[in-house]
N, C-alpha and C positions, 0 to 999 in steps of 0.2 A: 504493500500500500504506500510506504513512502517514496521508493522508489516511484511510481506510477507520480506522484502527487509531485516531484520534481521535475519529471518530463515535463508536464502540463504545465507548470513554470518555467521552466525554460524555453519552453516553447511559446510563454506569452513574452516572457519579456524580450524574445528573437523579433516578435510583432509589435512590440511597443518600438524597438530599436530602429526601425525599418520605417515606422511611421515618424520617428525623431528626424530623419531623413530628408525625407518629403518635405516635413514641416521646417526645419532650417531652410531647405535648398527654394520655398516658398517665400521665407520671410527675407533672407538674400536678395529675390529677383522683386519684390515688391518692393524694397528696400534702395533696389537702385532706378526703378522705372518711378516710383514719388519722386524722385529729383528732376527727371525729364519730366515729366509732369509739372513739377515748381517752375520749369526756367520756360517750358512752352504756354503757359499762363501769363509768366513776366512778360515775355515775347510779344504775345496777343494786346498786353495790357495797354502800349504806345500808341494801336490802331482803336481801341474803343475812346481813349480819351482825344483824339486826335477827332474822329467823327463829333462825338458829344463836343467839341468846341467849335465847329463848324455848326452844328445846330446850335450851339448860343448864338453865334454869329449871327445865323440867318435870324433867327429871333430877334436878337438886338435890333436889325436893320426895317424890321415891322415886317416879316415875311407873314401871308395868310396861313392864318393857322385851322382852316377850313380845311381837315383831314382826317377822311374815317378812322385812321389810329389815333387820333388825336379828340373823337369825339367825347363831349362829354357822356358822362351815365347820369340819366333822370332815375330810370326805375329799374332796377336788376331783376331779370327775368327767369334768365340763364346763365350759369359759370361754368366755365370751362378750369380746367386743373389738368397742369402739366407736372409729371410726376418724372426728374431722373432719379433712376435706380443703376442698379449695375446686370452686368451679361452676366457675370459668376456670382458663388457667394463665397465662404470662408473669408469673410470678412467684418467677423464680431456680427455687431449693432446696426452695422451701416445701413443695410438693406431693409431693416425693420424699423428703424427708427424714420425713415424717412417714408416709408409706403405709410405707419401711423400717422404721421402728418398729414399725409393727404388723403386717406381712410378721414378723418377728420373735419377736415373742410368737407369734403361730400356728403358727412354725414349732419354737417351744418346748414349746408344748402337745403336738404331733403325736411329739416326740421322747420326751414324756415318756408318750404315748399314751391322751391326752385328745382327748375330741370339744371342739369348737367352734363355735359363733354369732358370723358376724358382720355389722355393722350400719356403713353405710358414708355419710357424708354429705357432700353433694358429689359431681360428678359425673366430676371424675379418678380420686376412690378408686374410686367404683362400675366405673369405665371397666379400669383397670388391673386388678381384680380380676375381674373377668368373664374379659377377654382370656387370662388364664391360671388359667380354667375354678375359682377358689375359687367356693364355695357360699355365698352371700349369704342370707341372710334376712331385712334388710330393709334399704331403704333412700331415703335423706333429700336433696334437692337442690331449688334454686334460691332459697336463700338464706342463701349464706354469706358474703356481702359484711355485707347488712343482715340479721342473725338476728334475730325475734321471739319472744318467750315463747309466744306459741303453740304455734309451730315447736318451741321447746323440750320447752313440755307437750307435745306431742304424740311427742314423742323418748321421753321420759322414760317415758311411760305404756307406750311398746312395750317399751322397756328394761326396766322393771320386772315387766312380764310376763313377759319372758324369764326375769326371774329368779324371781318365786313361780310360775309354773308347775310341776306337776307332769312332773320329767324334765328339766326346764330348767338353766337355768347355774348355777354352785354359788360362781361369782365374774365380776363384770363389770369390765373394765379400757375405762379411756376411753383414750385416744392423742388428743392435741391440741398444737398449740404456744400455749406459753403468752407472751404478751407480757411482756417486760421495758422495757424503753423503743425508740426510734425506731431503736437501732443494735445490738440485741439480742435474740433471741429464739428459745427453747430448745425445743426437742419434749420431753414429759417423758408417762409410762405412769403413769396413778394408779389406783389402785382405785375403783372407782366405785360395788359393791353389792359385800358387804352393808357397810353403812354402819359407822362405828366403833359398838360398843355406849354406850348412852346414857353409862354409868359413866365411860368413858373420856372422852366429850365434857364429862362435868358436871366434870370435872378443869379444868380451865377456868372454871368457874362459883362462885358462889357464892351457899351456901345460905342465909344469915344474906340476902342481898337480895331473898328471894323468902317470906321471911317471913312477910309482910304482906298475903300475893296468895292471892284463891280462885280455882280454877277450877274454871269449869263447863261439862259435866256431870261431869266427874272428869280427874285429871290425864294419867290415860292414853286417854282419849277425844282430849282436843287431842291430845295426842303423836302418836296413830293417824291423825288429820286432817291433822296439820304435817308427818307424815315425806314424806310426796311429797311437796309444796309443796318440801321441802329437797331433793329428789332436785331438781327442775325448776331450783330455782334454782341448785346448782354446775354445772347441764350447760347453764344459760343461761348463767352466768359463763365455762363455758369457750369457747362460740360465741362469744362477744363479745372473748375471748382470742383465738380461732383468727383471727376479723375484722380483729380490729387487726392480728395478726401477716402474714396473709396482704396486706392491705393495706401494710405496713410493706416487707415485700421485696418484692409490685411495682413502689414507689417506686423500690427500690434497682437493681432489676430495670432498669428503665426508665430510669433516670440512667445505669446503667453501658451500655445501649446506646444511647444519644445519646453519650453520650463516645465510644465507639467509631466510630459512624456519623460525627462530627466528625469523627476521628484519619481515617478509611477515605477520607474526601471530600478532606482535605489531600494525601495521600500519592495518589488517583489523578491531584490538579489538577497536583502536580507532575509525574507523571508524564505527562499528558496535554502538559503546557508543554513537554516534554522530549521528546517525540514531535514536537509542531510546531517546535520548533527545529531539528530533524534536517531535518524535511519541509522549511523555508524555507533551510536550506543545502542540500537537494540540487540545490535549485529555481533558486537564484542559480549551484552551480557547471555546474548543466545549460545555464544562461543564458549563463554565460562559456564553457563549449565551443564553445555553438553561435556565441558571436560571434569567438570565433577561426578556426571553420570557416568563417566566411563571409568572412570578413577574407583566411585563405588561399584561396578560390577567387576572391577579388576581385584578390589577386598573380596570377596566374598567366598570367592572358590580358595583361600587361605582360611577362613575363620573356618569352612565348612572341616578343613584338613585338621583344624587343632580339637575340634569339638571331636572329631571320631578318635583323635590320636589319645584325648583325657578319658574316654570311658573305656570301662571296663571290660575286659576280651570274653571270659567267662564270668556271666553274671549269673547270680546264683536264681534259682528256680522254686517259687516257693513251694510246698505241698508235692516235693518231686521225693516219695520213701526208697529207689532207690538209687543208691552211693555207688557212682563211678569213678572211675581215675585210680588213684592211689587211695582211698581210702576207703576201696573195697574189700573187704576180706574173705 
């Protein structure tokens, strides 16, 4: 039995060791793709703020701001919730933390008895929202490690028709985690459409530096050109957010089960040492039975020699009247 009870540990902690493996050579490659991830963020970050001052600009110069992404909301009818997730999971909290968030808002709209669009990227949110039968309308997967502008445009353009569509959403809410650095990072619900009104943007801006600058063909021609451009680029910025963060708790993900997997391989080796110490004392007292077993059956055939050798050769016979031997006459 012990013996049997040592395989079966050693054979688990062969499987824990194998899976320590995995999970280092995971948190490794997560560990180095968060950094490309950090600096293709930075990257991006020169062309969002670049755009956003170009629409101060136009703002400052009194551009119309008569633009379906720019309309106001009187009555919210319909919301629409853009939900990134990741293509994989093994990454802690990430994926769950951020689908509750937007599990959330939809189930705020429905209280408040509003329809809803939602739009799901990544293939856990799609996964989890299917399974308990939400109504998807569209959705975006196989790259949320490495997002491209493309992938973006092409987000953005459906997103936006969602929203000037006739019947369509009347507010789009993104849900993303947003990265703060390597040991931090927040799920946060923004508004996504309609965009702030230009007025409000050009508060930020100023008019005295734009002075100097014509546009052509007129300042609300660019503006009508640039505003998707600006849609594309926050819902790039926040893919490359979602990247970083999703990559940043695999890391974590991954450290804390090699830590684990270590702690589990210690605690079975002891245990396993502690099962064969048992098994080589029973081994040695089963050893020492048997050599006293054999020690007493090797006495016995002696005692049996001295017990014949002390009695008496002719013992006498009681009630025997006649006398044989020498003392017959």
């Amino acid at each position: 039995m012990p013996g049997a009870q040592e395989r079966v540990l050693r054979r688990r902690i062969g499987s824990v060791q194998n899976t320590k493996k995995i999970t280092r050579a995971m948190e490794l490659i997560a560990a180095t793709r968060v950094v490309k991830a950090q600096q293709r963020a930075a990257e991006a970050r020169p062309y969002a703020e670049h755009i956003t001052q170009v629409i101060e600009d136009l703002s400052a110069t009194g551009a119309d701001a008569d633009h379906p992404l720019l309309r106001p909301v009187e009555q919210v009818s319909k919301v629409g919730v853009v939900v990134l997730g990741a293509d994989r999971g093994l990454a802690g909290a990430y994926n769950s933390n951020v689908i509750k968030a937007a599990e959330r808002e939809i189930m705020a709209a429905r209280n408040d008895g509003l329809a809803y669009d939602l739009v799901t990227i990544g293939r856990k949110a799609k996964a989890y929202f299917q399974f308990r039968n939400y109504p998807i309308t569209a959705s975006f997967e196989g790259f949320s490690e490495k997002p491209t502008f493309e992938a973006a445009a092409d987000i953005a353009a459906r997103v936006i028709d969602l929203f000037t569509a006739e019947g369509g959403c009347d507010r789009i809410l993104l849900v993303y985690t947003r990265f703060i650095s390597m040991g931090s990072q927040e799920v946060v619900v923004r508004r996504f459409l309609p965009l702030e009104s230009v007025e409000r943007i050009a508060e930020a801006g100023d008019a005295k530096a734009v002075a100097g600058f014509e546009f052509e063909p007129s300042p609300g021609s660019v503006l009508e050109s640039l505003l998707p451009r600006y849609v594309e680029s926050r819902l790039f910025a926040a893919l490359l957010d979602a990247a970083a963060s999703e990559l940043a708790n695999r890391q974590r993900a991954m450290k804390a089960a090699t830590d684990n997997a270590q702690e589990l391989i210690l605690k079975l080796t002891r245990k396993m040492n502690q099962v064969r110490q048992d098994a080589i004392t029973t081994e040695i007292m089963e050893i020492i039975g048997g050599a006293e077993a054999l020690a007493g059956d090797r006495d016995e055939p002696g005692e049996l020699l001295l017990s014949h050798l002390d009695a008496d050769p002719f013992p006498a016979r009681t009630g025997d009247h006649h006398a044989t031997g020498p003392d017959r006459i």
